[in-house]
MARZAMAR-373971 format. One line per field, with one value per residue (C-alpha): residue number from 1; z, y, x. Coordinates in Angstrom, 1 decimal. Example, Ala and Ser with C-alpha at 12.3 -4.5 7.8 and 13.67 -1.06 7.14 Angstrom:
REM MARZAMAR-373971
i (1 2)
z (7.8 7.1)
y (-4.5 -1.1)
x (12.3 13.7)
***
This chain:
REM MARZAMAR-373971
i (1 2 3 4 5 6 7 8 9 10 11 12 13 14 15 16 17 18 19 20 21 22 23 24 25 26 27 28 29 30 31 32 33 34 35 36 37 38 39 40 41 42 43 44 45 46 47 48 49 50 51 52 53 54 55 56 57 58 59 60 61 62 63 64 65 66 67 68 69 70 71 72 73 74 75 76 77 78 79 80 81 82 83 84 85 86 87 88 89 90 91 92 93 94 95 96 97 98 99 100 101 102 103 104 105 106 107 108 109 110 111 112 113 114 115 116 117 118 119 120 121 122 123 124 125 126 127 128 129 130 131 132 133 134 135 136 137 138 139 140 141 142 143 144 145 146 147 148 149 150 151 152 153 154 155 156 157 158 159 160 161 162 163 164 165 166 167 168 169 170 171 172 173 174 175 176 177 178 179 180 181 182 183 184 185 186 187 188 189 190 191 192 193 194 195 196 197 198 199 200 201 202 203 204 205 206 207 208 209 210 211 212 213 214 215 216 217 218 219 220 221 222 223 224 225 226 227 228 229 230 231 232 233 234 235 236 237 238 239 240 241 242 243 244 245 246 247 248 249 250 251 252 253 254 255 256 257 258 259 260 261 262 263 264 265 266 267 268 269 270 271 272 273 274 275 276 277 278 279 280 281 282 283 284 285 286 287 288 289 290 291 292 293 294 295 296 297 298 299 300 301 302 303 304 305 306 307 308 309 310 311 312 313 314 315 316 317 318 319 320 321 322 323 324 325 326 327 328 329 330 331 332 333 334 335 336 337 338 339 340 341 342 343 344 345 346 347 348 349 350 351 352 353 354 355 356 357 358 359 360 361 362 363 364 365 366 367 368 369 370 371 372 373 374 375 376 377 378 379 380 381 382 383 384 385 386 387 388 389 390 391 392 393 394 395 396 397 398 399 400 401 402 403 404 405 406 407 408 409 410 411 412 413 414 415 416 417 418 419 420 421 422 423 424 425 426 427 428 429 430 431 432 433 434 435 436 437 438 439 440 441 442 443 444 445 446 447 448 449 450 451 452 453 454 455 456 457 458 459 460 461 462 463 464 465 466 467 468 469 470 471 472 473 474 475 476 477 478 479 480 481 482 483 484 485 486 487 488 489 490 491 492 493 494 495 496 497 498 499 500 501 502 503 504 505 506 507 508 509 510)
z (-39.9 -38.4 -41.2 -42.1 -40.8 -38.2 -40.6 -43.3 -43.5 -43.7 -46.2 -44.9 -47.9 -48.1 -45.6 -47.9 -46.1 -47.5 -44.9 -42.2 -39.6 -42.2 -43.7 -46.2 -46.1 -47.5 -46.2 -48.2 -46.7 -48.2 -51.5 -53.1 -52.2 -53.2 -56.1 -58.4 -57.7 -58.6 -56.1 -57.9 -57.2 -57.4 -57.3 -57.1 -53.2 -52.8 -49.2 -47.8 -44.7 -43.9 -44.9 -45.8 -48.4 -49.9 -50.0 -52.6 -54.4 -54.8 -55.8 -58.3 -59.7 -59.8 -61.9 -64.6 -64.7 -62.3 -59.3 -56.4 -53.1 -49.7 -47.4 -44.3 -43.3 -39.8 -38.2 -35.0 -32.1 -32.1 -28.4 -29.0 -31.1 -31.1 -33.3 -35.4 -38.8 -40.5 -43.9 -46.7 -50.2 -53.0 -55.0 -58.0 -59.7 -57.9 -60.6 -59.8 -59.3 -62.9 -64.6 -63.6 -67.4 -66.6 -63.7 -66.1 -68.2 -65.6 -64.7 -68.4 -68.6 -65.3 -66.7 -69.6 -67.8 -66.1 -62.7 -61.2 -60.8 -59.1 -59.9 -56.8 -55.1 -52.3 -50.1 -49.7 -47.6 -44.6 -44.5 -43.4 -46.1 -46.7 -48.4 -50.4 -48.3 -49.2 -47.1 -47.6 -44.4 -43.5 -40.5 -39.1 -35.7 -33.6 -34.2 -37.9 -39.4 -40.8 -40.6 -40.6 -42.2 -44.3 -47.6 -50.1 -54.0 -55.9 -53.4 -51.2 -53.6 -55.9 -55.8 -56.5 -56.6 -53.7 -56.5 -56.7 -53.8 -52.6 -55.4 -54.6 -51.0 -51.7 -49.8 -49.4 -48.2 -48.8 -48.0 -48.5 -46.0 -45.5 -47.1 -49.5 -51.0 -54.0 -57.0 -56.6 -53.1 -53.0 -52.7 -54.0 -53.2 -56.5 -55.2 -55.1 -52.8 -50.2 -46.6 -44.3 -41.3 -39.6 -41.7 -40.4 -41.6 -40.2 -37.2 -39.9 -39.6 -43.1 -42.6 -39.7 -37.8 -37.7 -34.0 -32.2 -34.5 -34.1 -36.2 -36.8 -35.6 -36.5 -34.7 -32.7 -28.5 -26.6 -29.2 -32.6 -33.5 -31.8 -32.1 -30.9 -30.8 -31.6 -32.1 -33.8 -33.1 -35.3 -33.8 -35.2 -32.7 -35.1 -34.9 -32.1 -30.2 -30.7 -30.9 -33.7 -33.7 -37.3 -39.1 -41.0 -43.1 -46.8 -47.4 -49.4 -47.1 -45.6 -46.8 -44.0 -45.5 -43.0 -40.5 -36.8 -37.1 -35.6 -34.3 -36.8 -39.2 -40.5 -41.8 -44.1 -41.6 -43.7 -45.6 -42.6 -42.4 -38.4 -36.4 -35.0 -33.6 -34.2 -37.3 -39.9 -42.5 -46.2 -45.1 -46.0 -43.7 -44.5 -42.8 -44.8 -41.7 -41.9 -41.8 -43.3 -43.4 -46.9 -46.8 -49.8 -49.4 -50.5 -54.1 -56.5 -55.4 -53.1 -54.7 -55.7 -53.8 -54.2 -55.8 -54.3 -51.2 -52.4 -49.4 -49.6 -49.0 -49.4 -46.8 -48.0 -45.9 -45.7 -44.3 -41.0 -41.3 -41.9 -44.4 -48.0 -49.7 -49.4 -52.2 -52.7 -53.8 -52.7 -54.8 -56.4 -55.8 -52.6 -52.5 -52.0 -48.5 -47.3 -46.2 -46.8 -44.9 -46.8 -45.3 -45.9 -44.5 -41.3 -41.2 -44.3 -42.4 -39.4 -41.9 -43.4 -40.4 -38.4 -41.0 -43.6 -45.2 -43.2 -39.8 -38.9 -37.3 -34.6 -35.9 -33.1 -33.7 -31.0 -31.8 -28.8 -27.9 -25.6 -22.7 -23.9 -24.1 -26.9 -29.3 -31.5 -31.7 -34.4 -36.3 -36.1 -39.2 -38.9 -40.7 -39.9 -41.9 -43.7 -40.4 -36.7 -34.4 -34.4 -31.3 -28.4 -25.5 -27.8 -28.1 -30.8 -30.2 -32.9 -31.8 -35.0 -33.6 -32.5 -36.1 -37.7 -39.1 -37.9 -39.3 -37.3 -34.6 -34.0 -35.3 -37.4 -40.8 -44.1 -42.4 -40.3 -42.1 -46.3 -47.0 -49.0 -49.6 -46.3 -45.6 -41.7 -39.5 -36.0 -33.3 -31.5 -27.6 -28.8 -30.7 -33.9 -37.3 -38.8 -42.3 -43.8 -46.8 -47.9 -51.2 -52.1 -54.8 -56.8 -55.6 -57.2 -55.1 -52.0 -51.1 -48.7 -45.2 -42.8 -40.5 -37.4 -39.3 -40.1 -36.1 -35.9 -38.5 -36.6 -33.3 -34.8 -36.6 -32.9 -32.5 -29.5 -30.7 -34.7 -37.1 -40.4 -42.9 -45.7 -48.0 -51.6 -54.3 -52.2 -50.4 -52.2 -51.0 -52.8 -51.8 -53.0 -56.0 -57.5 -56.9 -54.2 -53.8 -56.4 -56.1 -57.7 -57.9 -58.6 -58.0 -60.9 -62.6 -63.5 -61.4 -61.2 -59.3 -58.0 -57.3 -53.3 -51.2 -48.4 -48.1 -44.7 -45.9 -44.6 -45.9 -44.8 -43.0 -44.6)
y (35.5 38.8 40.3 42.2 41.6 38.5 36.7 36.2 32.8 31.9 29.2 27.1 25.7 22.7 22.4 21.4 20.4 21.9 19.8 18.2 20.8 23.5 24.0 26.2 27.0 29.7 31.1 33.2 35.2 38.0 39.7 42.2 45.3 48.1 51.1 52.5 56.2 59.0 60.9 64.2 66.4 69.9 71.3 67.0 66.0 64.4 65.3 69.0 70.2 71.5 71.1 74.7 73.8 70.3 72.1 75.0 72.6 70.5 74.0 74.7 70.9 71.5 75.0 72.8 70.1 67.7 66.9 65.7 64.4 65.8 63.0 63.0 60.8 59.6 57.2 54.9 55.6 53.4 52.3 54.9 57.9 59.5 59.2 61.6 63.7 63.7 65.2 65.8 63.9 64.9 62.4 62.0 59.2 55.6 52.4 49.2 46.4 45.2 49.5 50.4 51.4 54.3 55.3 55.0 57.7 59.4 60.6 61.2 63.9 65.6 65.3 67.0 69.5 70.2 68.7 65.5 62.5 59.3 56.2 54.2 51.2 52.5 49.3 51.2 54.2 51.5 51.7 48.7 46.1 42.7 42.1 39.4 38.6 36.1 35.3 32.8 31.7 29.2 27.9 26.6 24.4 25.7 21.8 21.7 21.3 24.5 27.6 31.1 33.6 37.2 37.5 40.1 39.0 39.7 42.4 44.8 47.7 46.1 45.2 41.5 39.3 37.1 34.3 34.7 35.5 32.0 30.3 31.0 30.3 27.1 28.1 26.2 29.5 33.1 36.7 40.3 41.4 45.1 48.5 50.0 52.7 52.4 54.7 56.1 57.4 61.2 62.0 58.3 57.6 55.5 52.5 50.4 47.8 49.7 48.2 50.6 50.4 47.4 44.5 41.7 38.1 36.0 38.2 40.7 44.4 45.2 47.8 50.0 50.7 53.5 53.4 52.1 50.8 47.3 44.3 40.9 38.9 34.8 32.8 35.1 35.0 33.3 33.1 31.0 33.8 37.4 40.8 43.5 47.5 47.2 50.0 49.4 51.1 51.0 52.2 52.4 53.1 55.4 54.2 56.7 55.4 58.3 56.6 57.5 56.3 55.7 57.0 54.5 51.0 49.9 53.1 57.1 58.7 62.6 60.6 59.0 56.6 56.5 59.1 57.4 57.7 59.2 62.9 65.4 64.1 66.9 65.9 68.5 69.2 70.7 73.4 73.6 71.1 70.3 68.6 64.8 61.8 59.5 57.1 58.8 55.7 56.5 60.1 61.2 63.1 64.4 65.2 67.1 65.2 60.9 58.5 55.6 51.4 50.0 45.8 43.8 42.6 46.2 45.2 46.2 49.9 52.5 55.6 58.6 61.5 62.4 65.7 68.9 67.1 68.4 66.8 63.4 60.7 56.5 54.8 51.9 48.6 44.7 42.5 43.3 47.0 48.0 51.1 50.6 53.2 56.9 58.4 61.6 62.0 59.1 56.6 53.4 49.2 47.5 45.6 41.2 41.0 44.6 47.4 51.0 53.9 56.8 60.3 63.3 66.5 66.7 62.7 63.0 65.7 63.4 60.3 62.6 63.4 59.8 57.3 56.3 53.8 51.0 52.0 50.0 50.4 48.4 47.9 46.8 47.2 46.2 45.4 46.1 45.6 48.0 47.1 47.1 43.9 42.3 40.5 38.7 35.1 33.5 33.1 35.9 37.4 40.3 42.5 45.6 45.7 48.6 48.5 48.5 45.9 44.2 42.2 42.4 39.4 38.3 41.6 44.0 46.6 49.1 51.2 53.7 57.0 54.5 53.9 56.7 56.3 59.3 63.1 65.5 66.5 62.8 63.0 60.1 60.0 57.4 54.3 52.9 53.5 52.6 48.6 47.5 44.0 43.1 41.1 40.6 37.8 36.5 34.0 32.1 30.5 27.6 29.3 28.8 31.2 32.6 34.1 35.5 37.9 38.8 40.0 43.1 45.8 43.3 44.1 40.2 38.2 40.3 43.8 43.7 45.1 48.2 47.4 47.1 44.4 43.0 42.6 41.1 38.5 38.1 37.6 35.3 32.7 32.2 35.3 36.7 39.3 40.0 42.7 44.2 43.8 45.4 46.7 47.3 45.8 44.8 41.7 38.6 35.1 32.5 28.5 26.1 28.0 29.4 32.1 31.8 35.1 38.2 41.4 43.9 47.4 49.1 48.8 46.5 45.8 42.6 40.6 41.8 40.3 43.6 43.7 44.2 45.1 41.5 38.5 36.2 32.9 29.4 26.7 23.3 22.2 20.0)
x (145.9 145.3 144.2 141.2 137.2 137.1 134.8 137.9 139.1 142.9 143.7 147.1 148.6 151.1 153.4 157.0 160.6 163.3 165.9 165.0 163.8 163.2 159.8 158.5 154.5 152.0 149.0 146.1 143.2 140.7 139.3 140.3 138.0 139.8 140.0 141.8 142.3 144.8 147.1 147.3 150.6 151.4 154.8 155.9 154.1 151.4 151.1 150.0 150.7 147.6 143.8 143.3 146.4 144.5 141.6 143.1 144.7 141.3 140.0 142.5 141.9 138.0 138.5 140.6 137.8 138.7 136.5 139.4 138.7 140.6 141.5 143.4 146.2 146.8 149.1 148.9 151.6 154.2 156.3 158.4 156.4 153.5 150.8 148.4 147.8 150.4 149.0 146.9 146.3 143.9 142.2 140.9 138.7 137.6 137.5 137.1 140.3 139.9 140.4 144.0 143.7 141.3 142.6 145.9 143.9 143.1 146.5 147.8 145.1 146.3 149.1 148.6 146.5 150.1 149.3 151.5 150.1 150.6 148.1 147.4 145.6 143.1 144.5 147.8 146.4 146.1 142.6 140.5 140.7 139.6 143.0 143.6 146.6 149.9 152.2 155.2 156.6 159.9 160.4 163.9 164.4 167.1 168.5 168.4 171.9 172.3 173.8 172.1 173.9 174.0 175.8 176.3 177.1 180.3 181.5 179.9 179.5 177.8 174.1 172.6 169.4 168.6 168.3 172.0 173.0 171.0 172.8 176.4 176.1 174.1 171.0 168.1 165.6 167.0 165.0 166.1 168.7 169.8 168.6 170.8 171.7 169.6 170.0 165.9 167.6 168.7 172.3 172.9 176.4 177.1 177.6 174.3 175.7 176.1 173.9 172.5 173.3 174.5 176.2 178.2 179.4 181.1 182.2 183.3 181.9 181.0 178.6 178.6 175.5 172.9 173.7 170.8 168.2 166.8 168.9 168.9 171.7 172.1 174.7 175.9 176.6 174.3 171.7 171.3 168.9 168.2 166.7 167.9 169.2 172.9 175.7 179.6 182.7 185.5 188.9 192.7 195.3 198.4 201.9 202.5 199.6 196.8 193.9 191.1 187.2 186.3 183.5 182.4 182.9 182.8 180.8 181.9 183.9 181.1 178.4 176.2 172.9 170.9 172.9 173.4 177.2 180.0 180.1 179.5 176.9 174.7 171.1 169.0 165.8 163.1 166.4 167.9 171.2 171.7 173.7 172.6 173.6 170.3 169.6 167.3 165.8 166.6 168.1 171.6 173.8 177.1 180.3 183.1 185.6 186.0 187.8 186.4 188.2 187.6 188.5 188.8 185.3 184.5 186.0 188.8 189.1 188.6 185.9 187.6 186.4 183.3 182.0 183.1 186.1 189.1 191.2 191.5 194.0 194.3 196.6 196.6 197.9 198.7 196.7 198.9 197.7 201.3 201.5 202.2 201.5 199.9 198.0 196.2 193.9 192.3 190.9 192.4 193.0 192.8 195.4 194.4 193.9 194.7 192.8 193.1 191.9 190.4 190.1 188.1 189.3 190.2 189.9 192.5 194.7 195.1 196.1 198.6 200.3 199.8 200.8 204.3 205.2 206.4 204.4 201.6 198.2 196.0 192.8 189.7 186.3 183.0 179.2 177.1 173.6 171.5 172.9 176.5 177.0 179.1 177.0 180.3 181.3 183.0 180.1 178.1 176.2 173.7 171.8 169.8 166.5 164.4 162.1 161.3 160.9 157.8 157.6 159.5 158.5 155.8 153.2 153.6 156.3 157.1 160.0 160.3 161.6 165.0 164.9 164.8 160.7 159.2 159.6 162.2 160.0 159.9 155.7 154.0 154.7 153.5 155.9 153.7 150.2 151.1 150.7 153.5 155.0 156.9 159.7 160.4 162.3 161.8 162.4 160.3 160.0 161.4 164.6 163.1 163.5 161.4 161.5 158.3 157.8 154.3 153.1 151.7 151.1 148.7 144.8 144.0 146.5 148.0 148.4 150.2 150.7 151.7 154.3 151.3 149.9 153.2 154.1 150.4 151.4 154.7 152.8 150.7 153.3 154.7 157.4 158.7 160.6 160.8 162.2 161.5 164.3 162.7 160.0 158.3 160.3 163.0 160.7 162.0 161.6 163.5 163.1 165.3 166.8 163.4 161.4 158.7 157.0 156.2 158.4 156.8 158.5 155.1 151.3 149.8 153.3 155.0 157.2 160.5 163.7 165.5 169.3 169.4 172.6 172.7 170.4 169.5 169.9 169.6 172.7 172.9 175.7 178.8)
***
């Protein structure tokens, strides 16, 4: 692997068929050669804008006893971004792999000292390290008799394991699909299903894309597997034929994970909320005017309006999109195999005055790639990940200001330089898929990678174009029915099997 000093040797283990063109195989590198150190915080950030600012701060820590460290954090360009400083950490302490306790200690006494305090492994600064590395990798033939596909658990609100998510669909290999909005997330919607960005299955827009960042779609036209930058339009055309662009899919009706949406999304840069159009990873943006299509794959009922919206309204609708019923305000059942359209504001003023009981809507919806071509079939799934693309043509290609992984002046940030566990997806020359997670957060056994060493990985199993689906305790790998890899939410914690939004899976064919 391309990991780490030259002189490291990779270790291939067993290569195990799952079906017949499907394989399932882990490599190991490296030794752990890392610390033990403590991030310490002031005022809850760990990062300083400027050097002069670490530096007081590393004063302030040295008059209370504590002798801290300044260090500087720098990021690689990317295809699309330029690279640089893009910060400041203080440190205190250094132990060796086997003392997380101390360094444990550590931090409870800068704690108690009334500093914050963050215990970390030095491997996840990006650093050079000599690892060690796992990474669990399945390979699919573009003849095998399966199908590729994304699936969500019980309904698309609601958050599940990969394990079960393989389970139901009768998977024999199943990774991590979309980003969600998980509860850690600020402004968290309440709903922990919820993808961001695009989500489709079975030629079904679930999830409406960040427009323009990098996805993963299986079976769809012209392709068994692609990458590539995609954008989704939803429209309705009203009884009396004024046609409206929706603003989103299966998601709270002003509140944008992710942004990339329709006109009118504001996004908070640095206290100042502003107006944009592009995809911002993990950010929220709001809109106080939407329309947004709930289906029944959503689940039971449509969210009540959230917080402070005190104009809201539910037109809710067969399965032909004919009106049976308006509510406000909005919130309540979707009816078995109907939809209902929820507006906000102006979104719920134009519902108001466009739709009764008995009239009926025209629904039609487009996925597009770059070029604005239609990427649908009847069998098209796709998700879009927690990360750039990593290869495009077979050489590394990180494109992270098209999605959203840079600060607002479009500057480095931590996303390409911090090693977490990685979960990522390609294709290869020969059409072939590839699903790989690697390991991290555990200094004896992997600790995993940034997303430039992620694309090398990538380039190295054989893709010519590849994608990151997703990060930290998200990566889950699961191989016929059992657990293959070790999430892990944290550095130095146990195992543990989080509840994600989609998974890619792999299910043989009837």
């Amino acid at each position: 692997m391309p990991l780490g000093p030259d002189d490291l040797v990779t270790q291939a283990g067993e290569v195990r068929t799952l079906a017949a063109g499907v394989t399932y195989q882990t490599y190991t590198q490296g030794t752990a050669s890392g610390r033990w150190t403590v991030w310490a915080q002031r005022n809850g950030t760990e990062t300083f804008g400027s050097k002069t600012a670490a530096e007081a701060f590393a004063a302030q820590l040295a008059d209370e006893g504590f002798s801290g460290t300044v260090d500087t954090f720098t990021a690689p360009a990317s295809s699309d971004a330029s690279g640089g400083v893009f910060g400041y950490g203080v440190r205190v302490g250094s132990f060796a792999p086997d003392l997380k306790a101390s360094a444990d200690r550590l931090a409870g006494w800068l704690g108690t000292a009334g500093f914050g305090a963050r215990v970390i492994y030095t491997a996840l600064d990006g650093n050079p390290s000599t690892g060690p590395w796992k990474v669990h990798v399945v390979r699919a033939a573009p003849t095998a008799a399966v199908s590729f596909k994304a699936v969500h658990g019980t309904d698309v609100a609601t958050a599940a394991t990969v394990r079960s998510m393989a389970t139901e669909s009768g998977a024999i290999a199943a990774v991590n699909g979309n980003e969600f909005d998980i509860h850690t997330l600020p402004g968290f919607s309440g709903y922990e299903g919820v993808p961001q960005g695009l989500y489709v299955q079975n030629n079904v827009l679930l999830g409406a894309a960040n427009n323009g960042r990098t996805s993963l779609l299986l079976e769809g036209a012209g392709a068994r597997v692609r990458v590539a930058e995609v954008t989704s339009t939803v429209q309705v055309t009203a009884p009396n034929g004024d046609v409206r662009t929706l603003d989103g899919v299966n998601r709270v009706p002003g509140r944008v994970l992710g942004c990339g949406g329709v006109g009118g999304d504001r996004v908070d840069m640095n206290g100042t909320w502003t107006q944009t159009d592009r995809p911002w990873r993990n950010q929220l943006c709001l809109d106080d005017s939407e329309i947004v299509i709930f289906r029944p794959e959503w689940g039971s009922s449509t969210p009540g309006p959230f917080k402070d919206v005190t104009n809201s309204v539910d037109v809710v609708m067969n399965g032909n999109w004919v009106v049976q019923e308006i509510r406000s305000p909005a919130g309540g059942p979707v009816p078995a195999g109907g939809r209902v359209l929820q507006g906000v504001g102006e979104g719920a003023d134009w519902l108001t005055e466009h739709a009764w009981v008995g009239s009926a809507f025209k629904p039609g919806a487009a996925v597009k790639d770059a070029d604005g071509a239609s990427v649908t079939s009847p069998t098209l799934s796709a998700v879009a990940g927690g990360g750039p693309a990593l290869v495009r043509d077979g050489e590394v290609f990180l494109n992270t200001k098209a999605n959203g992984m840079t600060n607002f002046a479009y500057g480095p940030n931590s996303t390409l330089v911090q090693r977490h566990p990685r979960t990522m997806a390609g294709v290869t020359a020969s059409g072939e898929l590839l699903l790989v997670t690697v390991d991290g957060r555990d200094p004896g056994t992997s600790v995993g990678v940034t997303w430039p060493e992620a694309a090398e990985v990538m380039k190295w199993l054989g893709a010519t174009d590849a994608v990151g689906l997703g990060s930290g305790g998200d990566a889950t790998m699961v191989v016929d029915g059992t657990l293959a890899n070790s999430p892990k939410d944290d550095w130095g914690t146990s195992t543990v099997e989080r509840k994600v939004s989609s998974a890619v899976v792999i299910v043989p064919k009837s």
